[in-house]
N, C-alpha and C positions, 0 to 999 in steps of 0.2 A: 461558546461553540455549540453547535450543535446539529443533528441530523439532516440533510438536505432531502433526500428523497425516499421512498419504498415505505414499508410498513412503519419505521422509526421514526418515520418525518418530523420534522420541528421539536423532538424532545430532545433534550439538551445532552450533553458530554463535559466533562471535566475536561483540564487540560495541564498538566504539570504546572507546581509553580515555578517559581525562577527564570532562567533565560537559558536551561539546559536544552530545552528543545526548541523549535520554531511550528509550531502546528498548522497544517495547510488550514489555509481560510474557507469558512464556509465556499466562498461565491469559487474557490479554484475547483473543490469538490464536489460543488457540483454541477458545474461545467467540463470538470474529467469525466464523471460518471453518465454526462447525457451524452458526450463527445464515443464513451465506451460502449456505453446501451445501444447506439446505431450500428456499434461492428459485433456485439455478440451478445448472448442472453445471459445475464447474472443467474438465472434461476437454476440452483441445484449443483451451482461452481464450488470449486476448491479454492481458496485464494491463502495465498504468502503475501502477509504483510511486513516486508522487513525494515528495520528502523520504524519500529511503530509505534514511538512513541507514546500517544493519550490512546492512539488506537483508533483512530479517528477513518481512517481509510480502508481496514478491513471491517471495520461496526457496517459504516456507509454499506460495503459492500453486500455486509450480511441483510443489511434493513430493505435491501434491494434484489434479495431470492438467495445469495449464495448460500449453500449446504452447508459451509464449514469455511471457518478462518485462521489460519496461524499467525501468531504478532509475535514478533519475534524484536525482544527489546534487549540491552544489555544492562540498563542500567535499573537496579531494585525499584526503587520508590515510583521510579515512572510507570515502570509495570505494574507495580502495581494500582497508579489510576489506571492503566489501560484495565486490567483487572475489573476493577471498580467499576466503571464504567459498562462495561458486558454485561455485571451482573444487573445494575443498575437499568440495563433495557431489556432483560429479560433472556438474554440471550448466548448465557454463562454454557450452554448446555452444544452451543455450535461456533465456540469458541479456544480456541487452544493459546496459552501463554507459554511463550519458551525467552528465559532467561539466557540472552548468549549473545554475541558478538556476531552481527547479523551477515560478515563475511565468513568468516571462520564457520558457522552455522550453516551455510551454503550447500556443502556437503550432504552433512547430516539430513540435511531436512528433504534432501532428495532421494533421499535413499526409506527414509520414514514414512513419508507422504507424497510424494513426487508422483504422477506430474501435476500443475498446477493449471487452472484455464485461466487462471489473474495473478499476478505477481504484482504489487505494490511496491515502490521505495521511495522513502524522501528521508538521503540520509541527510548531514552534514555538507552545507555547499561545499564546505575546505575539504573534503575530503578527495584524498589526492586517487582512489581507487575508483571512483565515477566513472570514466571513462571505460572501464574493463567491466563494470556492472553487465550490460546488454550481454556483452557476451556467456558472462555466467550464468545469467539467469535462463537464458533463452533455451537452454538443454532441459529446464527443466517444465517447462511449459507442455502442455497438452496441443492433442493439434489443433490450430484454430485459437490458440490462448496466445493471451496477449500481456504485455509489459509494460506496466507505466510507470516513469521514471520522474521523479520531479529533481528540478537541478538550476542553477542558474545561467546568464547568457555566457559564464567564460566555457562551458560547454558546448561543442555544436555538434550533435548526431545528423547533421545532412547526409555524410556518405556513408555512413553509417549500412550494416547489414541487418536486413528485418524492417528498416524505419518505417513505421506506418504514417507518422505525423508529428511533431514538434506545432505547440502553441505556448505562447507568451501570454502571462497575467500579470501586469506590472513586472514584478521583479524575479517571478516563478517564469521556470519555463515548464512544459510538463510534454516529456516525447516518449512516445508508442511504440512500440517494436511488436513484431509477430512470430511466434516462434519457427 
């Protein structure tokens, strides 16, 4: 794995071992992130990266002007590649790690750092709270901020409120909401 665009380009990223996580593929990130750059400027953003796994989509976003990122993982060892990782591109110092359960965290983290201009998620396809995702997040958004969501096709945000776009990468789907 490693960095697609901005100042971090092509330096590489860990990525958990095992099969606890599924980490967006280069080519989907950075095709969100050129798909995101034409609706608003990363530079000097807040961004929530929830289920963040290696950390992979709030790095991207730092390595692409944002101010500051929260990754918000539940699971120890993963966080701490995400961890690992930040410091590994230098970038420990506009990065925040929150050990938590990245619904239940929802809350909290609006109230801490809220609002956001980027919200990230790529939880668990199975997971059965997907659907109710846009709308919780979307409160906490900045105006003009945006949600991207990765999810697979049993999901469909068409009539969805906020939809800015849904696109399909193989087996990823990945839909935009605006707060």
């Amino acid at each position: 794995m490693r960095i697609t665009g901005g100042a971090l380009a092509r330096r590489p990223i860990d990525a958990p071992k095992g099969d606890r996580t599924r980490p967006t593929t280069d080519r989907v990130r950075e095709a969100l992130f050129s798909a995101l750059g034409s609706r608003m400027d990363l530079r000097g953003a807040r961004v929530l990266d929830l289920f963040a796994g290696s950390g992979a989509l709030g790095l991207e976003a730092v390595s692409r002007g944002a101010a500051r990122a929260t990754l918000v993982e539940r699971h120890g060892p993963t966080l701490a590649v995400a961890r690992g990782n930040a410091r590994q591109l230098g970038v420990a110092d506009r990065v925040r790690t929150v050990r938590a359960d990245a619904l239940v965290h929802l809350g909290a983290v609006a109230e801490e750092a809220g609002p956001f201009d980027l919200v990230v998620a790529d939880p668990p396809y199975d997971l059965a709270e997907i659907p109710a995702l846009p709308g919780r997040v979307r409160p906490l958004l900045a105006p003009g901020g945006l949600f991207a969501l990765e999810h697979d096709a049993r999901h469909d945000f068409a009539e969805a409120d906020g939809l800015v776009f849904s696109r399909a990468y193989g087996g990823t789907v990945v839909s935009v909401f605006e707060g």
